[in-house]
PDB file with SEQRES, HELIX, SHEET and CRYST1 records, atoms N, CA, C and O in Angstrom:
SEQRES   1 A   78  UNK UNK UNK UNK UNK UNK UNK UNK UNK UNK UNK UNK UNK          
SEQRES   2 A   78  UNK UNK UNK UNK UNK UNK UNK UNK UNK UNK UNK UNK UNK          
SEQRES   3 A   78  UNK UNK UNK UNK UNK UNK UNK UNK UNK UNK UNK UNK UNK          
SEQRES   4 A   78  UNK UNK UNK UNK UNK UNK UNK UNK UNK UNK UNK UNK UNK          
SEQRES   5 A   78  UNK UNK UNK UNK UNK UNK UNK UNK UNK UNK UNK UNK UNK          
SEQRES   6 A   78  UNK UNK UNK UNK UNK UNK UNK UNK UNK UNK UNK UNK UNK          
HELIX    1 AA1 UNK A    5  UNK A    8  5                                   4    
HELIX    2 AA2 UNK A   15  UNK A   17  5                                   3    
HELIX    3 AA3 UNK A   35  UNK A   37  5                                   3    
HELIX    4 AA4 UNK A   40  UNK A   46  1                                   7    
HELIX    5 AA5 UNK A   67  UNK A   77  1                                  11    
SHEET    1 AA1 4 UNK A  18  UNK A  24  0                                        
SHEET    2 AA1 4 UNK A  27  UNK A  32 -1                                        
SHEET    3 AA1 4 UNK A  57  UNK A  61 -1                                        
SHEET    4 AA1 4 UNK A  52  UNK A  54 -1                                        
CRYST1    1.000    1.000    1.000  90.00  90.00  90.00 P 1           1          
ATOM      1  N   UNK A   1       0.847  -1.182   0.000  1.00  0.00           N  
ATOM      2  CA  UNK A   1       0.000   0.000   0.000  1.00  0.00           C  
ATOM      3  C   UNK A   1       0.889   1.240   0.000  1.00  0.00           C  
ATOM      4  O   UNK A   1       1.824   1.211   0.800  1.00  0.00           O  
ATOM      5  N   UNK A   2       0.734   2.475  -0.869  1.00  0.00           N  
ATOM      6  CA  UNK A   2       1.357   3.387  -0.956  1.00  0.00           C  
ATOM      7  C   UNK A   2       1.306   4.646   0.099  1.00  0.00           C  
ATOM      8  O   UNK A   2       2.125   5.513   0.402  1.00  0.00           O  
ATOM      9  N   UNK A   3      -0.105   4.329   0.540  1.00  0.00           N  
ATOM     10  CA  UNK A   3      -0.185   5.258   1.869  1.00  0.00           C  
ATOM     11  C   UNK A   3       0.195   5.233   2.880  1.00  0.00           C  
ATOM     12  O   UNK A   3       0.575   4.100   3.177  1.00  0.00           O  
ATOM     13  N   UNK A   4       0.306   5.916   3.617  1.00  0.00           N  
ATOM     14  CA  UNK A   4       0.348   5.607   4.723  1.00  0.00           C  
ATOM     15  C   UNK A   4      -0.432   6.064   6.314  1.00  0.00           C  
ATOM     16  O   UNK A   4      -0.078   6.990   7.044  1.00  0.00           O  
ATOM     17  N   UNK A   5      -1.267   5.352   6.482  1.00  0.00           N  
ATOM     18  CA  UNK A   5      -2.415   5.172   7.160  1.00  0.00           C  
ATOM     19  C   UNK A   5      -2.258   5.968   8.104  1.00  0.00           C  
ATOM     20  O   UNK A   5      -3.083   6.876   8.202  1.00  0.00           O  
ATOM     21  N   UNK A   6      -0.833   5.855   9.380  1.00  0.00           N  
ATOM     22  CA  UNK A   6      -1.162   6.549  10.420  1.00  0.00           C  
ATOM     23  C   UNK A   6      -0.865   8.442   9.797  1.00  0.00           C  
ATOM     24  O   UNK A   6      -1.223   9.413  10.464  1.00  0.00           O  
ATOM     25  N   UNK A   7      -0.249   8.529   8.602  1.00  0.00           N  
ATOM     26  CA  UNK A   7       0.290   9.493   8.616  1.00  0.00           C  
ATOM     27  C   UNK A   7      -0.998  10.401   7.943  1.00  0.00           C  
ATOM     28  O   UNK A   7      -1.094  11.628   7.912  1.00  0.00           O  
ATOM     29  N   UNK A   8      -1.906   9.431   7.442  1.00  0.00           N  
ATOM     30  CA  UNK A   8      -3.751  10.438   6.870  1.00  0.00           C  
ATOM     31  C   UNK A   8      -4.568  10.353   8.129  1.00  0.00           C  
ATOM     32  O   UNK A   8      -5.749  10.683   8.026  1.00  0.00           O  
ATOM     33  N   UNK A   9      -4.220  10.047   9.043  1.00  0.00           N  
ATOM     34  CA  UNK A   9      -5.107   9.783  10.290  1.00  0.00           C  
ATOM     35  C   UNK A   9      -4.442  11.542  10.841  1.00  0.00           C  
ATOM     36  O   UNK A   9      -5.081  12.593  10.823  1.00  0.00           O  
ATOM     37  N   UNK A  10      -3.344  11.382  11.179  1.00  0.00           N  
ATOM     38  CA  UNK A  10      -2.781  12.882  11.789  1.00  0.00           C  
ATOM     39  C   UNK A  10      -2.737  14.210  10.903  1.00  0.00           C  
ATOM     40  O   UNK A  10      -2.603  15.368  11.300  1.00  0.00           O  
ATOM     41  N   UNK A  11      -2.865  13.805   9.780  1.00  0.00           N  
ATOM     42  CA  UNK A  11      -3.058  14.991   8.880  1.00  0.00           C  
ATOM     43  C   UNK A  11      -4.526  14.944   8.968  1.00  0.00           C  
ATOM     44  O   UNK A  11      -5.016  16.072   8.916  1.00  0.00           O  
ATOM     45  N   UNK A  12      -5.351  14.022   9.080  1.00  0.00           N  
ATOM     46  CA  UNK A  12      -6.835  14.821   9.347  1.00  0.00           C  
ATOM     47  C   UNK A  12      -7.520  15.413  10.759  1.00  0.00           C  
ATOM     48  O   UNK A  12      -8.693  15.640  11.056  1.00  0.00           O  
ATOM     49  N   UNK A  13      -6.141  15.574  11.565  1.00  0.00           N  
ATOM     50  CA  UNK A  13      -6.393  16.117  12.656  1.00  0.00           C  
ATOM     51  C   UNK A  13      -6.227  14.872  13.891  1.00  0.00           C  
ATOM     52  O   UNK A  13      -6.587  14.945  15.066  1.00  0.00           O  
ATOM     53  N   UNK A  14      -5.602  13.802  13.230  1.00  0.00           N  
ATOM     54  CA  UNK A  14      -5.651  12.611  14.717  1.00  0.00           C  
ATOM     55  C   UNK A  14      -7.129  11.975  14.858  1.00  0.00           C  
ATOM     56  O   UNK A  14      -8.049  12.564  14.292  1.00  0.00           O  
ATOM     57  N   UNK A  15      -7.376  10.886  15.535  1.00  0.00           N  
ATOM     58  CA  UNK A  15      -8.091   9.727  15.607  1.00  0.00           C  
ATOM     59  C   UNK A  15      -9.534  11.121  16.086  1.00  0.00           C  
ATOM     60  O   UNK A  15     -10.509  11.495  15.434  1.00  0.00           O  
ATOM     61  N   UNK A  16      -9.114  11.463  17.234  1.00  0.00           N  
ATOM     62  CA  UNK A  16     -10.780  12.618  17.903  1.00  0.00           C  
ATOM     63  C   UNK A  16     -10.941  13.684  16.718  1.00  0.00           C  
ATOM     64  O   UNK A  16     -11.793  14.544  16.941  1.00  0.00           O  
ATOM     65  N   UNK A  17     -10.341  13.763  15.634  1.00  0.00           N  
ATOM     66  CA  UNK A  17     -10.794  14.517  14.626  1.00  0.00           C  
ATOM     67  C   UNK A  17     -11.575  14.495  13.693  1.00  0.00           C  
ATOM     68  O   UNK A  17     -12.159  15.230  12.897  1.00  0.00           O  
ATOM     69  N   UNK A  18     -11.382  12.960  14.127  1.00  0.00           N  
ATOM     70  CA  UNK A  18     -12.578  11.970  12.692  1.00  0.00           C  
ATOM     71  C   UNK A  18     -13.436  11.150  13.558  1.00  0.00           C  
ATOM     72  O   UNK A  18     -13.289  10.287  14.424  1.00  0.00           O  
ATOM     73  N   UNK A  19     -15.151  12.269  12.502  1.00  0.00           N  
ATOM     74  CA  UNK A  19     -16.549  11.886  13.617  1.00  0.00           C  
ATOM     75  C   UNK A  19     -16.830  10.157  12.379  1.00  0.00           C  
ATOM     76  O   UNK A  19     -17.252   9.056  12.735  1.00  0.00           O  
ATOM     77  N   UNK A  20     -16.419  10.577  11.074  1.00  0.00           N  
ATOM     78  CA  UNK A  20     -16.913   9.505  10.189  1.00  0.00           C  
ATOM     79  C   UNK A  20     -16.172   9.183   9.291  1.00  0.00           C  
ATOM     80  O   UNK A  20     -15.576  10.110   8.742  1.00  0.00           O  
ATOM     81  N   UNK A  21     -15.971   8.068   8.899  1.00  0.00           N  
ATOM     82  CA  UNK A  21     -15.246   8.289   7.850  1.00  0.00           C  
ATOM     83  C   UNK A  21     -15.955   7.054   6.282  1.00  0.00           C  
ATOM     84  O   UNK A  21     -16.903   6.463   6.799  1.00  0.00           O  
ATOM     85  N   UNK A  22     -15.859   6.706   5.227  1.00  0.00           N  
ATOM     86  CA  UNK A  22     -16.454   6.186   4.665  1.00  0.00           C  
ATOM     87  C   UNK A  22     -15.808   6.048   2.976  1.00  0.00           C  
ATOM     88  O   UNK A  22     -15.406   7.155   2.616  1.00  0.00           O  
ATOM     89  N   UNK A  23     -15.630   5.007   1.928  1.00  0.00           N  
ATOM     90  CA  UNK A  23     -14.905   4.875   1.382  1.00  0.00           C  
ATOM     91  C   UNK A  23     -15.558   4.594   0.014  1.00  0.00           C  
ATOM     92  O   UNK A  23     -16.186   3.557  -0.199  1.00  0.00           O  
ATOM     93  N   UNK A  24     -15.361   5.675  -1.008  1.00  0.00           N  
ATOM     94  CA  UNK A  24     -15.926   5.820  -2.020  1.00  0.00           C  
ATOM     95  C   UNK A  24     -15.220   5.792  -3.319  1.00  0.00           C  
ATOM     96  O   UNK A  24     -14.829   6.868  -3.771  1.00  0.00           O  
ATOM     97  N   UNK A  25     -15.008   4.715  -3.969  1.00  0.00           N  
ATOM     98  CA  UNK A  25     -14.311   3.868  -5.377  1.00  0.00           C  
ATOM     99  C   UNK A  25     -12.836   4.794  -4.965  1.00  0.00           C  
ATOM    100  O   UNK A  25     -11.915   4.018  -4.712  1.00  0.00           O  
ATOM    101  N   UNK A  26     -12.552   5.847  -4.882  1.00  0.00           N  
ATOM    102  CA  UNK A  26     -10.542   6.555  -5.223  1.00  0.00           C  
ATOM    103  C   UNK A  26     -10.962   7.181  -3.857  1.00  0.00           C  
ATOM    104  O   UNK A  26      -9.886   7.281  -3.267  1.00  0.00           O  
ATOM    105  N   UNK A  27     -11.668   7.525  -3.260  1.00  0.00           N  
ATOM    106  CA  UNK A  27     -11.572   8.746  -2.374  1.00  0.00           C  
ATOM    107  C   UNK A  27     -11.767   8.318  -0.790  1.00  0.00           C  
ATOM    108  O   UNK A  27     -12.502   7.345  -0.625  1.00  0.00           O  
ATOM    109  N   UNK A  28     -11.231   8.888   0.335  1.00  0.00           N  
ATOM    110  CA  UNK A  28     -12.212   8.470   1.457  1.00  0.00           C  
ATOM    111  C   UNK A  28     -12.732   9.911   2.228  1.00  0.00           C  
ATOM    112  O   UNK A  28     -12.282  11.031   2.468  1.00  0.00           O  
ATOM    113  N   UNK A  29     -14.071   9.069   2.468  1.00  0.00           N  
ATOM    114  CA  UNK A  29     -15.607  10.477   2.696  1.00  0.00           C  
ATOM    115  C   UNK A  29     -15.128  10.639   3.945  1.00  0.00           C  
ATOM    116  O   UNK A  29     -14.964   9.689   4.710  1.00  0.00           O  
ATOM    117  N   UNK A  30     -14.753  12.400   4.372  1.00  0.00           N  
ATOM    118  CA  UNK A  30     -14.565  12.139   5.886  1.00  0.00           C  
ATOM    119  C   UNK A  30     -14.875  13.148   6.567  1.00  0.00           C  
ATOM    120  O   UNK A  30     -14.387  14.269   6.423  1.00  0.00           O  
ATOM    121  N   UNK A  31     -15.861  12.770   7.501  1.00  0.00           N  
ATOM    122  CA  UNK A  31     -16.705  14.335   8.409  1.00  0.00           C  
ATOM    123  C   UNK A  31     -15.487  14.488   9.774  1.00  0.00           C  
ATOM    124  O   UNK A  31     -15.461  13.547  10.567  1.00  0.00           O  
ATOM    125  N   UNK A  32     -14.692  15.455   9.964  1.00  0.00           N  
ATOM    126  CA  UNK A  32     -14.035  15.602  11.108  1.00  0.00           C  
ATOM    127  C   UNK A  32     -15.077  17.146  11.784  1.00  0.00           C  
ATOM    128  O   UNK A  32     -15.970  17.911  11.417  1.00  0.00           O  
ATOM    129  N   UNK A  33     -14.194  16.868  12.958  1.00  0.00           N  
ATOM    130  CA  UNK A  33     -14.623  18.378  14.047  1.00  0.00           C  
ATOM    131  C   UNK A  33     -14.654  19.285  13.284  1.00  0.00           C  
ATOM    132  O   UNK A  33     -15.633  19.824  12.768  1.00  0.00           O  
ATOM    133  N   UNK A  34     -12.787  19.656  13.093  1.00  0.00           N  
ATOM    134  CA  UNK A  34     -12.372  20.905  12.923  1.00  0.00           C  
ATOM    135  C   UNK A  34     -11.777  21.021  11.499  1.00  0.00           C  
ATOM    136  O   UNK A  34     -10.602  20.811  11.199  1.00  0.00           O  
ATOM    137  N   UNK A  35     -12.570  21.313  10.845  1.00  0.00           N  
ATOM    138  CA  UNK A  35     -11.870  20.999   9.277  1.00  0.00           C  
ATOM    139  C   UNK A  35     -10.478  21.638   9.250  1.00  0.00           C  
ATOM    140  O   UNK A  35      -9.595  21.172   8.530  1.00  0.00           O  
ATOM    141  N   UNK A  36     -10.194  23.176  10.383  1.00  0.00           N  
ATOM    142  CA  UNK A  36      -8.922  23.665  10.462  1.00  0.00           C  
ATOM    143  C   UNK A  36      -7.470  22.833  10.662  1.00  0.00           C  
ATOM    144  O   UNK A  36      -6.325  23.015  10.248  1.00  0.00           O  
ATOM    145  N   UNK A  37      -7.982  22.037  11.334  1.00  0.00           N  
ATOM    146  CA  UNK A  37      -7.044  20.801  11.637  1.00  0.00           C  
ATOM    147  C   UNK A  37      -6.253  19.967  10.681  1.00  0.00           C  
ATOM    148  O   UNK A  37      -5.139  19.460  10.814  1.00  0.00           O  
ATOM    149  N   UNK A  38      -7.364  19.941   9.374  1.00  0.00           N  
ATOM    150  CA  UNK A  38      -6.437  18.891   8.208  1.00  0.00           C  
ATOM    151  C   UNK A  38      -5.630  19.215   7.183  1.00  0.00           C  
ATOM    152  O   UNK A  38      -6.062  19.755   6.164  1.00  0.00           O  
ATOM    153  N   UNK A  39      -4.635  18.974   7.331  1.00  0.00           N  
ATOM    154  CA  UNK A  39      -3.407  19.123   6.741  1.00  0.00           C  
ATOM    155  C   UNK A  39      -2.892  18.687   4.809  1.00  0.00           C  
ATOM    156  O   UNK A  39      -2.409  17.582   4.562  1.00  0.00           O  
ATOM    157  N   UNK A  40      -3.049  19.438   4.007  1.00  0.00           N  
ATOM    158  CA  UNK A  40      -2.963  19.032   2.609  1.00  0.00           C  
ATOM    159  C   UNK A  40      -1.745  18.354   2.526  1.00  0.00           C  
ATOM    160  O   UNK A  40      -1.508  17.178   2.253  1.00  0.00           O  
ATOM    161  N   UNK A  41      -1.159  19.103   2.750  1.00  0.00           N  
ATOM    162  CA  UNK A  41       0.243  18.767   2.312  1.00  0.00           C  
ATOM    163  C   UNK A  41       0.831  18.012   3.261  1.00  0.00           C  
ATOM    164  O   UNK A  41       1.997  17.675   3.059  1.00  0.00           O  
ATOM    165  N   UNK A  42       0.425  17.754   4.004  1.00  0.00           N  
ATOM    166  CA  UNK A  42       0.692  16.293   5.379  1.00  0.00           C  
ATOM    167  C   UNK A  42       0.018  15.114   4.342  1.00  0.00           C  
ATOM    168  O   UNK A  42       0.686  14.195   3.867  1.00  0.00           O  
ATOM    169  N   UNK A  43      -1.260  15.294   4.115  1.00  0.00           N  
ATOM    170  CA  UNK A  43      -2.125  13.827   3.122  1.00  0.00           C  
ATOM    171  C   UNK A  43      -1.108  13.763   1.983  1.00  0.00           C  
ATOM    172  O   UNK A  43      -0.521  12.708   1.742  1.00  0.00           O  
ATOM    173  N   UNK A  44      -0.852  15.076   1.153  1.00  0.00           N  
ATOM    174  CA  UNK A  44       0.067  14.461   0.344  1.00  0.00           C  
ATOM    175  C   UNK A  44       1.284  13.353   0.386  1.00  0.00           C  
ATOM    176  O   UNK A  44       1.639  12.325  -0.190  1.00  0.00           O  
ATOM    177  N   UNK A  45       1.630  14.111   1.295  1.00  0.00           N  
ATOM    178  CA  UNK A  45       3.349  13.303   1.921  1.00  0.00           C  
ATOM    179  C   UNK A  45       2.736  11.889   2.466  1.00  0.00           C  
ATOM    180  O   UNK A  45       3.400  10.902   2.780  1.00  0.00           O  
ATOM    181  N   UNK A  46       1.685  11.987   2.495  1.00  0.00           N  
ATOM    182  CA  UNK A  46       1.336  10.603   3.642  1.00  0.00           C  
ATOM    183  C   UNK A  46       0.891   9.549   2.042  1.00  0.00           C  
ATOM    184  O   UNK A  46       0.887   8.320   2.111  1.00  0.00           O  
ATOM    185  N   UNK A  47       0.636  10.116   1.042  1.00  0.00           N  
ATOM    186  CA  UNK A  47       0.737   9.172  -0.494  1.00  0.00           C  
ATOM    187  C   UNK A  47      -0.724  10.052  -0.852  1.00  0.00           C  
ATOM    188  O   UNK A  47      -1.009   9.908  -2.041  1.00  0.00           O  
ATOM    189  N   UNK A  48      -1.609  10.835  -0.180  1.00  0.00           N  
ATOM    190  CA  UNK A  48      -2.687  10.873  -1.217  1.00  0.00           C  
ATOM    191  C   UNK A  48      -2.530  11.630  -2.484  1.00  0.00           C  
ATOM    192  O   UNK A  48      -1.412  12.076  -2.742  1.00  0.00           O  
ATOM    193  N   UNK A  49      -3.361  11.799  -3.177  1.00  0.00           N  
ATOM    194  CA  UNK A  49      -3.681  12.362  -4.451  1.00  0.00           C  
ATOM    195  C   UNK A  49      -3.650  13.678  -4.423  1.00  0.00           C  
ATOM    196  O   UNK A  49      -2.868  14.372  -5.073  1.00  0.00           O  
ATOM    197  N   UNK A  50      -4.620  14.125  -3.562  1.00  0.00           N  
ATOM    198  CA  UNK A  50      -5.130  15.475  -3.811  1.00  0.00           C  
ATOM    199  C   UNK A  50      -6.293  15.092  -2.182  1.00  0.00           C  
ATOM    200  O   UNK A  50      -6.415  14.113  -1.446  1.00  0.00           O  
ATOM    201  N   UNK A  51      -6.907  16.419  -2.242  1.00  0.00           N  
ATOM    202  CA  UNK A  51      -7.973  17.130  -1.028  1.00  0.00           C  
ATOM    203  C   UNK A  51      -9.109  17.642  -1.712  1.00  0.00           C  
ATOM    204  O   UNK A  51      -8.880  18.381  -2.670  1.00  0.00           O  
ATOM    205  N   UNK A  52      -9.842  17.488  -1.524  1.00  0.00           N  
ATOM    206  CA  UNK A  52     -11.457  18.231  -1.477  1.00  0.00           C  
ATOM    207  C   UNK A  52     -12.036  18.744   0.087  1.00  0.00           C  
ATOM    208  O   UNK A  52     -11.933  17.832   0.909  1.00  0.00           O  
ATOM    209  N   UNK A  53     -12.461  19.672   0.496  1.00  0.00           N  
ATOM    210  CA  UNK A  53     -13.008  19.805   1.360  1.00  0.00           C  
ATOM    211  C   UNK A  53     -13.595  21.256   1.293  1.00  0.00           C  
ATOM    212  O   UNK A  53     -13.179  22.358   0.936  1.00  0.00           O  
ATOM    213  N   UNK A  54     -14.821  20.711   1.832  1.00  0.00           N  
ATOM    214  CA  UNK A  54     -16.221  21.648   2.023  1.00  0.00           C  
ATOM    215  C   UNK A  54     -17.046  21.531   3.354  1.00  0.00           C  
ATOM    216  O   UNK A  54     -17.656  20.577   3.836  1.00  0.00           O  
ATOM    217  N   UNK A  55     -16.887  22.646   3.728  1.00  0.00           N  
ATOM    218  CA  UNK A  55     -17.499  22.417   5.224  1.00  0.00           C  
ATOM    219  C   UNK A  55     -16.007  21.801   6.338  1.00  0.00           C  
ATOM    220  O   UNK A  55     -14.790  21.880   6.509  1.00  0.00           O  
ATOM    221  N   UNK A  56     -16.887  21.378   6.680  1.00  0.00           N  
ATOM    222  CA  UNK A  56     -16.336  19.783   8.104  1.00  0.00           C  
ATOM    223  C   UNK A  56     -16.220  18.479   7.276  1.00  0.00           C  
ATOM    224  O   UNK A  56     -15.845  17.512   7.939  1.00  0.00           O  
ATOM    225  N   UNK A  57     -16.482  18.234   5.858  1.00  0.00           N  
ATOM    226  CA  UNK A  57     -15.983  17.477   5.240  1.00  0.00           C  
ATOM    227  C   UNK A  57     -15.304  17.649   4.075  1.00  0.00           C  
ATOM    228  O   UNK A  57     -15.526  18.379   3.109  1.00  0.00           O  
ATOM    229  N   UNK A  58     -14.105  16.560   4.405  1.00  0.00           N  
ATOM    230  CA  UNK A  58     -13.003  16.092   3.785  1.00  0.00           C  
ATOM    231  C   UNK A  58     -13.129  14.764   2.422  1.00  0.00           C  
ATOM    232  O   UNK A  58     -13.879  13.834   2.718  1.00  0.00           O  
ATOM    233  N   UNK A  59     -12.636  14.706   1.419  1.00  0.00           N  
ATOM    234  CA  UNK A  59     -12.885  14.112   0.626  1.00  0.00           C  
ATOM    235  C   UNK A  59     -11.131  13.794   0.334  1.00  0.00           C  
ATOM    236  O   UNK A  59     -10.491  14.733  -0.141  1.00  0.00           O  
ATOM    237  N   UNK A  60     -10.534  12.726   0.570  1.00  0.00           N  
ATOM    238  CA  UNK A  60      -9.362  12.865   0.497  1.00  0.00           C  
ATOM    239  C   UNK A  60      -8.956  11.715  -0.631  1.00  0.00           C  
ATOM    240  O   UNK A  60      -9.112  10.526  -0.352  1.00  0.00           O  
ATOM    241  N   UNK A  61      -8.432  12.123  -1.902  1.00  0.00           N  
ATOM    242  CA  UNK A  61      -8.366  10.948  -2.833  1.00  0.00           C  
ATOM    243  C   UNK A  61      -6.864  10.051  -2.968  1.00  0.00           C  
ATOM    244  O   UNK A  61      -5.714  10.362  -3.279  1.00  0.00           O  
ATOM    245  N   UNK A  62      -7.467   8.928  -2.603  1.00  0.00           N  
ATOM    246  CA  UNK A  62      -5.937   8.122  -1.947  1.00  0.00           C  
ATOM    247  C   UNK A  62      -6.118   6.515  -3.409  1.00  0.00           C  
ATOM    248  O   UNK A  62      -5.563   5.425  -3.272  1.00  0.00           O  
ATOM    249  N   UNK A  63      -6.993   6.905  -4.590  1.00  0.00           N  
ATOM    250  CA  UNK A  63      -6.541   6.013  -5.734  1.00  0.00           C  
ATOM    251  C   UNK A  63      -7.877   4.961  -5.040  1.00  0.00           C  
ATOM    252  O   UNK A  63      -8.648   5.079  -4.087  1.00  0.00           O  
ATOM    253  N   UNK A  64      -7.615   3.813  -6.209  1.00  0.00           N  
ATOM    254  CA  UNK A  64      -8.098   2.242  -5.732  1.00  0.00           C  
ATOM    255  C   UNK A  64      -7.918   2.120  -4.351  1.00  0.00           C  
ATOM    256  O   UNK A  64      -8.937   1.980  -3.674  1.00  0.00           O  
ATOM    257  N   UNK A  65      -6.943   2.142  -3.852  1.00  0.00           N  
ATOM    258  CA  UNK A  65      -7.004   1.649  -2.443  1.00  0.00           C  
ATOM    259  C   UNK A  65      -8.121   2.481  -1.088  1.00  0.00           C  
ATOM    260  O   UNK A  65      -8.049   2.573   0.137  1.00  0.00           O  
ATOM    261  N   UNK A  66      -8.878   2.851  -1.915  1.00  0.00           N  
ATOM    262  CA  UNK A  66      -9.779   3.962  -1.196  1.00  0.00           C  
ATOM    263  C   UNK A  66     -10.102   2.362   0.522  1.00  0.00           C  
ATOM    264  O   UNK A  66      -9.700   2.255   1.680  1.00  0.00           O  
ATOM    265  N   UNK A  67     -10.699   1.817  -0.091  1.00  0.00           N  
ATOM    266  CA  UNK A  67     -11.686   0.536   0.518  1.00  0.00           C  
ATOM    267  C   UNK A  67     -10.902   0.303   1.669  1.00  0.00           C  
ATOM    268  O   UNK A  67     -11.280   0.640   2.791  1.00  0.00           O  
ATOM    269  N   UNK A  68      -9.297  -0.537   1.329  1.00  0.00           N  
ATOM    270  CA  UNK A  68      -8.255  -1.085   2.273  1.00  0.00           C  
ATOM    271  C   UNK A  68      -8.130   0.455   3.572  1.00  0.00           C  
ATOM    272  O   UNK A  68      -8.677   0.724   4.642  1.00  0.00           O  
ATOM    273  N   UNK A  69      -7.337   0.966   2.887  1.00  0.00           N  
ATOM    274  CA  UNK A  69      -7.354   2.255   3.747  1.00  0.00           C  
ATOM    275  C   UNK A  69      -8.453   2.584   4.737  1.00  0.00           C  
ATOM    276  O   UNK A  69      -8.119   2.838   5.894  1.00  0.00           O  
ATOM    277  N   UNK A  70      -9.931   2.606   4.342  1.00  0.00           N  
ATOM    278  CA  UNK A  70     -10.465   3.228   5.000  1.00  0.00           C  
ATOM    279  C   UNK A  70     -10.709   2.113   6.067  1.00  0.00           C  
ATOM    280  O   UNK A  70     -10.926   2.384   7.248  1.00  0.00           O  
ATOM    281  N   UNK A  71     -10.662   0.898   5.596  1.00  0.00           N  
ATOM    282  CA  UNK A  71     -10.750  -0.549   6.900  1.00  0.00           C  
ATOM    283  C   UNK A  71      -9.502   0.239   7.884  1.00  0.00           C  
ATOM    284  O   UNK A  71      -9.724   0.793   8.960  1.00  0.00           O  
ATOM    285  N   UNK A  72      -8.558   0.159   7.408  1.00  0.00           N  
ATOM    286  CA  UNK A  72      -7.035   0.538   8.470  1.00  0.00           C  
ATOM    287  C   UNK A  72      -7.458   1.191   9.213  1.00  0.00           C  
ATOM    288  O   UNK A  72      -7.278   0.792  10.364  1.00  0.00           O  
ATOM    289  N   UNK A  73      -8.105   2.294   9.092  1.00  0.00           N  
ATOM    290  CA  UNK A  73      -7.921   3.535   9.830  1.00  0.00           C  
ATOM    291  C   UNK A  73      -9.160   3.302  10.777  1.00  0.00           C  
ATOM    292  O   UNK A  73      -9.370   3.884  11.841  1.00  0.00           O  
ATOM    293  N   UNK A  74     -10.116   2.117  10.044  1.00  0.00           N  
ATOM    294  CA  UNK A  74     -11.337   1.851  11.234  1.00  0.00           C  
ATOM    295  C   UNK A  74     -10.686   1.227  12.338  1.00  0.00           C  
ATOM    296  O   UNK A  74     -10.938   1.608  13.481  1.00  0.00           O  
ATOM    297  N   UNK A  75      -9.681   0.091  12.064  1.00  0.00           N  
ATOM    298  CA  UNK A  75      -9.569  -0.548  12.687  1.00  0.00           C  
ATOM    299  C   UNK A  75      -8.540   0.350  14.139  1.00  0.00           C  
ATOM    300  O   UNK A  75      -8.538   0.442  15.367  1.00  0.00           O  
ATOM    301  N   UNK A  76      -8.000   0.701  13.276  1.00  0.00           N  
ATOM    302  CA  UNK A  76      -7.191   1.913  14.647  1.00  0.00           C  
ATOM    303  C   UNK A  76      -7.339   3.100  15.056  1.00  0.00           C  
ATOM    304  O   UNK A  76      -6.467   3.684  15.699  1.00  0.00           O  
ATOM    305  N   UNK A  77      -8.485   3.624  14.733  1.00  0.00           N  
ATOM    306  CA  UNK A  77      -9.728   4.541  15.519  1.00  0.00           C  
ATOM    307  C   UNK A  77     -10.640   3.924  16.088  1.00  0.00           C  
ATOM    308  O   UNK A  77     -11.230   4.544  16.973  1.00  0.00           O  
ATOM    309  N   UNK A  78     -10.962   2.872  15.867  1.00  0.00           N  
ATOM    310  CA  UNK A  78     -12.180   2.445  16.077  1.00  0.00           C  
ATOM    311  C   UNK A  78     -13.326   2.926  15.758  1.00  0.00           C  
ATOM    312  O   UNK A  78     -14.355   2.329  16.074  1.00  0.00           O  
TER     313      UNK A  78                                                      
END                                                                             
């Protein structure tokens, strides 16, 4: 995997930053607190694509591996 999981978890502000998160074909859907908190150019470095965000949600495009990724990050947020 080209990403790297813990490093899109802290660029979206750390585990209490993310209320939802959800995984859509390239992208993962993600409602945090403080949208001030998430970091572009941290997701970049961490392997994503690119950023979308509107509001308190984040749209962060991390390729095919949208699905795997977004399991990871369930599994270690809970």
């Amino acid at each position: 995997m080209a990403a790297d999981v813990n490093a899109i978890i802290a660029a979206l502000g750390g585990a209490g930053n993310i209320i939802e998160m959800e995984p859509c074909i390239t992208r993962l859907r993600t409602e945090v607190r403080d949208a001030s908190l998430v970091d572009q150019a941290a997701l970049e470095a961490a392997g994503a694509h690119g950023l979308m965000a509107a509001g308190n949600v984040a749209q962060v495009v991390v390729g095919p591996e949208a699905d795997t990724i977004a399991s990871y990050i369930e599994d270690i947020i809970g």
